[in-house]
Backbone as JSON Lines, residues from 0, in Angstrom:
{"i":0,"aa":"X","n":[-37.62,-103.52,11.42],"ca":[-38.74,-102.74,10.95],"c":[-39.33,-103.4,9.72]}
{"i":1,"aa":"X","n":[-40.5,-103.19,9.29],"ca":[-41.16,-103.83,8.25],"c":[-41.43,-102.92,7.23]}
{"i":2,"aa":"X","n":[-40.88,-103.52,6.23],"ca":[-41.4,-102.4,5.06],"c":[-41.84,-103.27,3.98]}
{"i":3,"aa":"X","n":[-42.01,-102.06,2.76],"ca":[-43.19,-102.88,1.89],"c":[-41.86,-103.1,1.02]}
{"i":4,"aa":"X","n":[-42.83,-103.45,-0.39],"ca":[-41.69,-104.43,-0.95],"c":[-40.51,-103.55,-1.59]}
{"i":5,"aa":"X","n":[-40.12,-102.12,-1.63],"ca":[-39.0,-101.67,-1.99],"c":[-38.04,-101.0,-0.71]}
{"i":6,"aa":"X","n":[-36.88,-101.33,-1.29],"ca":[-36.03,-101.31,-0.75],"c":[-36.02,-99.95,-0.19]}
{"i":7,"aa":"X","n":[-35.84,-99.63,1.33],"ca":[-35.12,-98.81,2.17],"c":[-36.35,-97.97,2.15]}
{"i":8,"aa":"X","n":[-37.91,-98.3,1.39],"ca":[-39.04,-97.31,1.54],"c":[-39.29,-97.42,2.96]}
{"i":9,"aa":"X","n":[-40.58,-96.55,3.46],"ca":[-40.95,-96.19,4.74],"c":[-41.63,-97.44,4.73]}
{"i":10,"aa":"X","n":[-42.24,-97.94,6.24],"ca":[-43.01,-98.76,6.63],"c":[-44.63,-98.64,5.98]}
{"i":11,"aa":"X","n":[-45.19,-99.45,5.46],"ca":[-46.52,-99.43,5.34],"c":[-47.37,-100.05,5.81]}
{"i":12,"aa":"X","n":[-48.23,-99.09,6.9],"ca":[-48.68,-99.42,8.25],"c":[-50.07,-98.97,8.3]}
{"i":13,"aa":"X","n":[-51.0,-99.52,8.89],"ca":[-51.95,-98.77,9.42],"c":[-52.73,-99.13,11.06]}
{"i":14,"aa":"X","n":[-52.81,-98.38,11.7],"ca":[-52.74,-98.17,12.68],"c":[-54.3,-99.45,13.37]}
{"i":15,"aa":"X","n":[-54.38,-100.02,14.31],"ca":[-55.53,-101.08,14.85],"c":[-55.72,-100.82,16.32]}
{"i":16,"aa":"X","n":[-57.21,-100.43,16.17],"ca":[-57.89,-99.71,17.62],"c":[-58.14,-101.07,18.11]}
{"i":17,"aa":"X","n":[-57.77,-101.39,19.48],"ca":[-57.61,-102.59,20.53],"c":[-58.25,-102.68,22.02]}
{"i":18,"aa":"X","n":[-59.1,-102.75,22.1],"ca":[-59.57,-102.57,23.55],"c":[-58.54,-102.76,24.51]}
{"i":19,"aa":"X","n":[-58.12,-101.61,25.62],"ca":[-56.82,-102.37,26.44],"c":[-55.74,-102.21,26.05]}
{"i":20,"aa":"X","n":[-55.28,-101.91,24.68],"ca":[-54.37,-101.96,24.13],"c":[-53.84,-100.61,24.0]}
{"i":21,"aa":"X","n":[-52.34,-100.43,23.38],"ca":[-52.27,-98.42,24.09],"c":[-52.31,-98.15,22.52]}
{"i":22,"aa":"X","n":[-52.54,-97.07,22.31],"ca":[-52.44,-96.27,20.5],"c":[-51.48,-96.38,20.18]}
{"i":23,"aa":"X","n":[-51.84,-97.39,19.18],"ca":[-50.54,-97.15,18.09],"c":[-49.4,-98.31,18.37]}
{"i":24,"aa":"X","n":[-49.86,-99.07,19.12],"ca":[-49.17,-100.04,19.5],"c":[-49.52,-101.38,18.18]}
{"i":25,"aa":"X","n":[-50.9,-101.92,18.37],"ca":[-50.85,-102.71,16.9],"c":[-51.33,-102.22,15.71]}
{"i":26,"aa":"X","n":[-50.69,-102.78,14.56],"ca":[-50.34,-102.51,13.27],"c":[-50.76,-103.41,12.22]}
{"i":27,"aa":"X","n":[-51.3,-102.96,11.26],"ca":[-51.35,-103.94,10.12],"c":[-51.1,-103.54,9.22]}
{"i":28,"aa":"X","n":[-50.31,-104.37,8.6],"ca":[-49.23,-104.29,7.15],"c":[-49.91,-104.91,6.18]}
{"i":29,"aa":"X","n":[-50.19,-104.29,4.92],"ca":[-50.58,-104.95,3.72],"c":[-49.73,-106.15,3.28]}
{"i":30,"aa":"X","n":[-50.38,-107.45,2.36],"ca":[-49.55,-108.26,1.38],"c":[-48.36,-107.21,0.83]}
{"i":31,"aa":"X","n":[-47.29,-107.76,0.16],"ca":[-46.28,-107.07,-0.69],"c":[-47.05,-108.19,-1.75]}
{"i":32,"aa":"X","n":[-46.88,-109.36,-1.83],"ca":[-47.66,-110.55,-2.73],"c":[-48.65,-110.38,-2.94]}
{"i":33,"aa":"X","n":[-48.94,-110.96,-4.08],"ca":[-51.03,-110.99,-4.28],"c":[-51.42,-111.24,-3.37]}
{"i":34,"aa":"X","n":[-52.4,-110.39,-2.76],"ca":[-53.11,-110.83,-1.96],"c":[-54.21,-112.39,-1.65]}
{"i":35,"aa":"X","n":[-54.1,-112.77,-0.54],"ca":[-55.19,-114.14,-0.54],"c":[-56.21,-113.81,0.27]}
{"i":36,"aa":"X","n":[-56.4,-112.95,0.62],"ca":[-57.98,-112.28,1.17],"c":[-57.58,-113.09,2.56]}
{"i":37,"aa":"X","n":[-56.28,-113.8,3.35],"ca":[-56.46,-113.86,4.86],"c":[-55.59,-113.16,5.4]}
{"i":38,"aa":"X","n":[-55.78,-113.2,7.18],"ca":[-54.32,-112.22,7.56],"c":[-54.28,-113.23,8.62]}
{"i":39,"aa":"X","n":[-53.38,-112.61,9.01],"ca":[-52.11,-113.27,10.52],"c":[-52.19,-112.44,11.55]}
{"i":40,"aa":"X","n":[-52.01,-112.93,12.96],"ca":[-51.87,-111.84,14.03],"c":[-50.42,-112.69,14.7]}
{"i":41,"aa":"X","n":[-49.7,-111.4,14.69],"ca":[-48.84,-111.82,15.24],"c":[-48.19,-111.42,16.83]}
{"i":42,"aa":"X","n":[-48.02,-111.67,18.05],"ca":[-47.62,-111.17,18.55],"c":[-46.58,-111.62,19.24]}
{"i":43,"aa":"X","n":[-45.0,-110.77,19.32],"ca":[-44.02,-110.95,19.73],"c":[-44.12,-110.16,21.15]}
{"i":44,"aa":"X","n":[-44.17,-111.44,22.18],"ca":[-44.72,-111.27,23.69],"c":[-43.29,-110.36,23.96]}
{"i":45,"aa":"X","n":[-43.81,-109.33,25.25],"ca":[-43.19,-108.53,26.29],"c":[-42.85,-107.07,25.6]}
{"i":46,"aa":"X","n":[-41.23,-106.82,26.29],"ca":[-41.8,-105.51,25.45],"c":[-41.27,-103.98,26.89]}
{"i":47,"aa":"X","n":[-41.02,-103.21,26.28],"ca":[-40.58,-102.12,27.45],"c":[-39.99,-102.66,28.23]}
{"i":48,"aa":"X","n":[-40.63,-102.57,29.34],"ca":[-39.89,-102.62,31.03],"c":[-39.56,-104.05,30.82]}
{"i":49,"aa":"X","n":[-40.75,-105.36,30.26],"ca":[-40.74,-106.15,30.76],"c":[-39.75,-107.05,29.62]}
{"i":50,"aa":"X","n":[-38.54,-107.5,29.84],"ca":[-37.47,-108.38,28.94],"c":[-37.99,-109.95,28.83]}
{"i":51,"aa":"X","n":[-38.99,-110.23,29.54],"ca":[-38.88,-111.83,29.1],"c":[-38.35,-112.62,30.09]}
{"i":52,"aa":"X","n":[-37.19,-113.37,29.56],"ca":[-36.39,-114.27,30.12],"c":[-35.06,-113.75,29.33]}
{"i":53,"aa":"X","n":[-34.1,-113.86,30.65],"ca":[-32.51,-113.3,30.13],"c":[-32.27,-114.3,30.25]}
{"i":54,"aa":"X","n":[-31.11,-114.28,29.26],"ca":[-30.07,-114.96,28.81],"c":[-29.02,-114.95,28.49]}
{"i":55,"aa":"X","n":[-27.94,-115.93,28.19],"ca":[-26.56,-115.44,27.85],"c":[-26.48,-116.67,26.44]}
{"i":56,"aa":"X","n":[-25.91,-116.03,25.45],"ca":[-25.63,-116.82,24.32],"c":[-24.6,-116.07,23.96]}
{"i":57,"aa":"X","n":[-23.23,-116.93,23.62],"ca":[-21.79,-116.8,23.12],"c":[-21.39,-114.95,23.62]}
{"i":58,"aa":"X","n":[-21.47,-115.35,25.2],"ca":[-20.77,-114.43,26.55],"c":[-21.97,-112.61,26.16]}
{"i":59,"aa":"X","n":[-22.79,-113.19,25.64],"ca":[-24.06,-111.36,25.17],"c":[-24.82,-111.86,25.68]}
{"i":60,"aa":"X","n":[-25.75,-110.93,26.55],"ca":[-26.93,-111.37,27.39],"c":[-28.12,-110.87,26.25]}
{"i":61,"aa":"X","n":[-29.18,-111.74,26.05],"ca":[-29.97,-111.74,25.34],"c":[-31.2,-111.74,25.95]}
{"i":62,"aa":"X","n":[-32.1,-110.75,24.96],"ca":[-33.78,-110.65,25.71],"c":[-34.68,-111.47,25.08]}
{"i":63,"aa":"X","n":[-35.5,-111.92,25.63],"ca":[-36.64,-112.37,25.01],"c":[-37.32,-111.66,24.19]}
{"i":64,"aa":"X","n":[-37.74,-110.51,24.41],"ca":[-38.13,-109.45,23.75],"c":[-37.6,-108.97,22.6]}
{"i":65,"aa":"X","n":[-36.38,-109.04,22.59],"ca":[-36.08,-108.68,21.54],"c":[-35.93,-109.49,20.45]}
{"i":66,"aa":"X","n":[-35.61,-111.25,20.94],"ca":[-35.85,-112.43,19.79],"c":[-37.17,-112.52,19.29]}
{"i":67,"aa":"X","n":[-38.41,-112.37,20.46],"ca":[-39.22,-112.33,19.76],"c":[-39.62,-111.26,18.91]}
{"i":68,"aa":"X","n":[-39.25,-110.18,18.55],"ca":[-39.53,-109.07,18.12],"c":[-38.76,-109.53,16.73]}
{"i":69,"aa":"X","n":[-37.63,-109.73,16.7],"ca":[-36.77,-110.33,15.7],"c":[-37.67,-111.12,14.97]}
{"i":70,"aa":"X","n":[-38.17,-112.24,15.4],"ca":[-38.48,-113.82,14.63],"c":[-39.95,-113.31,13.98]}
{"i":71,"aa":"X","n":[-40.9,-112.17,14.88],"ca":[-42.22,-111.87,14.11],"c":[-42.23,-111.23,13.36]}
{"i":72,"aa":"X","n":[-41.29,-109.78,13.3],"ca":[-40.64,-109.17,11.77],"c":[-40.52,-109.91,10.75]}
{"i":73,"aa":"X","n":[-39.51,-110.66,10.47],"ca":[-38.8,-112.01,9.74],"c":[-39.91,-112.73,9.22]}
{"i":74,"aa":"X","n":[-40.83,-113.15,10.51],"ca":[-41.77,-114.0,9.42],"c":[-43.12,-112.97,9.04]}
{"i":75,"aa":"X","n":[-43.34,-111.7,9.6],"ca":[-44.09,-111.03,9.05],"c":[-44.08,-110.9,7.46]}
{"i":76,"aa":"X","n":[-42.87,-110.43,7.41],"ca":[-41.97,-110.19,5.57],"c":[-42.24,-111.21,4.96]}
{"i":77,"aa":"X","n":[-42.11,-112.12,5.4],"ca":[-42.34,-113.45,4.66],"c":[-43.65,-113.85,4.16]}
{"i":78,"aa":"X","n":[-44.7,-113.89,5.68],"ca":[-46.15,-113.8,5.6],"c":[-46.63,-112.93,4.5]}
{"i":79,"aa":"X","n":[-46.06,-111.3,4.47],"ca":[-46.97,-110.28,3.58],"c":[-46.4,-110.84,1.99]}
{"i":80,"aa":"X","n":[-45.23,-111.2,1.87],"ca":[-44.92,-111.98,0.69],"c":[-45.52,-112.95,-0.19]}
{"i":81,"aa":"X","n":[-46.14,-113.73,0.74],"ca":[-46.87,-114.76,0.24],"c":[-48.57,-114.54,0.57]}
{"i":82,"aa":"X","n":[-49.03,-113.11,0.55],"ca":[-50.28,-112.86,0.32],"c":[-51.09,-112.67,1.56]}
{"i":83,"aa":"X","n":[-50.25,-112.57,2.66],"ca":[-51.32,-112.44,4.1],"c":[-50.77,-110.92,4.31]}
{"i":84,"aa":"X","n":[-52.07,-110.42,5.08],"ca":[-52.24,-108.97,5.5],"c":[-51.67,-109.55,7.4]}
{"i":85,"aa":"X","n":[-51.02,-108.77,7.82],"ca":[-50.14,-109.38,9.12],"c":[-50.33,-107.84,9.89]}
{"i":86,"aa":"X","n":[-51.02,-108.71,11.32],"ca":[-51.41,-107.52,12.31],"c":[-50.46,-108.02,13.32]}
{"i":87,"aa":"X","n":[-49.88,-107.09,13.64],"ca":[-48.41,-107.41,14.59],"c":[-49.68,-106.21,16.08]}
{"i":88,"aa":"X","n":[-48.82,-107.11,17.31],"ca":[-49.13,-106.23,18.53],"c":[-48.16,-105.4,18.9]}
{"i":89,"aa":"X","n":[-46.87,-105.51,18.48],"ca":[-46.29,-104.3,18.39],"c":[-44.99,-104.49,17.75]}
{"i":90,"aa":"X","n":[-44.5,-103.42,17.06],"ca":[-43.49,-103.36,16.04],"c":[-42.29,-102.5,16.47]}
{"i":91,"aa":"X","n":[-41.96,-102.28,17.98],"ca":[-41.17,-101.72,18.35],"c":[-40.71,-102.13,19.92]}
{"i":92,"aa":"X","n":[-39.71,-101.67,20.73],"ca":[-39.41,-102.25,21.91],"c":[-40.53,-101.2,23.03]}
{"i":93,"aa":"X","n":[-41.87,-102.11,22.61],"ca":[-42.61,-100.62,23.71],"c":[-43.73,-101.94,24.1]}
{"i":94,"aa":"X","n":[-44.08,-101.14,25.48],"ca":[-45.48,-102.57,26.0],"c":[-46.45,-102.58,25.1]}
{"i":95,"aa":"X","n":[-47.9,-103.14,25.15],"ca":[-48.53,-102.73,24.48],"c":[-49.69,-102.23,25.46]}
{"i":96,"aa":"X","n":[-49.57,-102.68,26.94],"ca":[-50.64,-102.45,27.84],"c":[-51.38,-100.43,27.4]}
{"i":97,"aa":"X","n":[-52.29,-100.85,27.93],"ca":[-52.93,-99.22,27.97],"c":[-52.54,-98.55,29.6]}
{"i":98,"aa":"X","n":[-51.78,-97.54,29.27],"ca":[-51.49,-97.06,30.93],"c":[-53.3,-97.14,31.89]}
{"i":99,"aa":"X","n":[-53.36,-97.67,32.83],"ca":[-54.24,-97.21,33.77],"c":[-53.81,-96.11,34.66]}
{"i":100,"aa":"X","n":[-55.11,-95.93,34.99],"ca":[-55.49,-94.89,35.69],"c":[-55.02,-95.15,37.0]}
């Protein structure tokens, strides 16, 4: 989960209307750092139903989904640290598709 720069506070989030995209799925997080007036989009592909590519690393089957979800957090924190505003496509294990009809 991403939070701002104190410890164990709530996420500081605001919500990004997406054509296609379902509510509430992407997010943008303020700098914790001075700001540099750019941002980042990040998106850590798959998500819900869909795992990626499985794997096995030291005998644990591993998701894609969930490394990538891992590695765009990680460098999100990092990103808002050093002054970028970071729009993630989604910040949780959920698709981001918009259900059709």
């Amino acid at each position: 989960m991403i939070q701002n720069g104190a410890q164990g506070s709530a996420p500081v989030a605001t919500p990004i209307i997406v054509d296609g995209v379902a509510a509430g799925a992407c997010m943008s997080f303020p700098p914790t750092g001075h700001s540099n007036g750019k941002a980042v989009f990040l998106d850590p592909g798959h998500g819900g139903l869909d795992p990626g590519v499985v794997g096995v690393a030291g005998g644990r089957q591993v998701l894609e989904k969930d490394v990538a979800l891992a590695v765009s957090t990680r460098l999100a924190a990092m990103l808002r640290g050093d002054g970028y505003r970071v729009v993630m496509a989604r910040v949780t294990d959920a698709s981001v598709a918009r259900p059709t009809a």
